[in-house]
N, C-alpha and C positions, 0 to 999 in steps of 0.2 A: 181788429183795428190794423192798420196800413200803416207803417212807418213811412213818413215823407219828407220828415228833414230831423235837423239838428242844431244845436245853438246854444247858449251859457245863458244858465238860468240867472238873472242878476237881483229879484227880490220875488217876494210870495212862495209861494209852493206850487203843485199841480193845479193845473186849469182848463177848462174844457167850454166852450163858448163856438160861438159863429164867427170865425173870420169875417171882417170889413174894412178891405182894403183903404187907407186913408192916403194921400197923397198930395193933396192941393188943399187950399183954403175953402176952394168949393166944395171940397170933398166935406170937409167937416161943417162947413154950415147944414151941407144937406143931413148927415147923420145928427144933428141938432135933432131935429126936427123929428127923431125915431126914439123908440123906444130900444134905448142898448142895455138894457138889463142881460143879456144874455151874450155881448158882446166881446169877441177879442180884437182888437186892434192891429193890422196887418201894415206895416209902414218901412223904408225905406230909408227914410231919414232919422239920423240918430242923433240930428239934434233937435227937430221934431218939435219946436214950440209952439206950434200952427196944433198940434193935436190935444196938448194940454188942458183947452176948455172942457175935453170928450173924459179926461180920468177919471172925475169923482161920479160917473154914468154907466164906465165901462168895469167888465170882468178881469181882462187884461192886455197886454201890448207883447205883438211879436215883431222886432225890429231886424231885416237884414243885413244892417249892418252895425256898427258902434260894440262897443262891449260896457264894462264894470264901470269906466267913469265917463261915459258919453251924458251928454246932457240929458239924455231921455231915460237914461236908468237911474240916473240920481234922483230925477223928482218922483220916478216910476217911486224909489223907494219912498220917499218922503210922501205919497199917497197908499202904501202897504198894497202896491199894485203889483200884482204878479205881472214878471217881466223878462222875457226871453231875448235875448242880443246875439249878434251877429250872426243869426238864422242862417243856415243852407238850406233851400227845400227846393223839391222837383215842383215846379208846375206852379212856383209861386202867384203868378197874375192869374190862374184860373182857380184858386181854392177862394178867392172873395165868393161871401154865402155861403160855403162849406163847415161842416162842424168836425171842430180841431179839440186835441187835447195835448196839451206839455207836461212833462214831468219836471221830477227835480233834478234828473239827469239829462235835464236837456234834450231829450229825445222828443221829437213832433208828432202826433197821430190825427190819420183821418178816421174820422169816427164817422159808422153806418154806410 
């Protein structure tokens, strides 16, 4: 595995799923419409209410920015959603589709 960023873990444990980059309202109608049983949540906004419908669907949320009491990690928690905050990672816009794993230490990996 590739380390490729870092970030505060803010609820869940370790998590390992397929990046999908969400960023518009478009963005989440379309991933409606998929099967995200195996999905992480790749997102930019940390307050992020536009991604909310996709929680009780997804595996979990990596957000580049926000930390412990951003909007997106408070509900993260109140869904027992693993939830990674204020992400640094190389190459962010091209890991959409890619399979990621977080720890509890915050640490990011490409996995295969």
């Amino acid at each position: 595995m590739q380390k490729i960023g870092q970030g505060t873990l803010t609820s869940g444990r370790t998590c390992s799923g397929t990046l999908r980059a969400v960023e518009t309202v478009q963005d989440v109608l379309r991933l409606m419409k998929t099967d995200l049983s195996e999905t992480i949540l790749l997102t930019s906004s940390a307050s992020a209410t536009a991604v909310i419908p996709l929680f009780s669907k997804v595996k979990g949320v990596v957000c580049t920015a926000g930390g412990a009491t951003s909007h997106l990690a408070i509900v993260a928690r109140e869904f027992d959603l693993p939830c990674m905050m204020g992400s640094e990672m190389s190459s962010a816009p091209e890991l959409d589709g890619r399979a990621v794993l977080f720890n509890e230490q915050g640490e990011i990996f490409l996995q295969g």
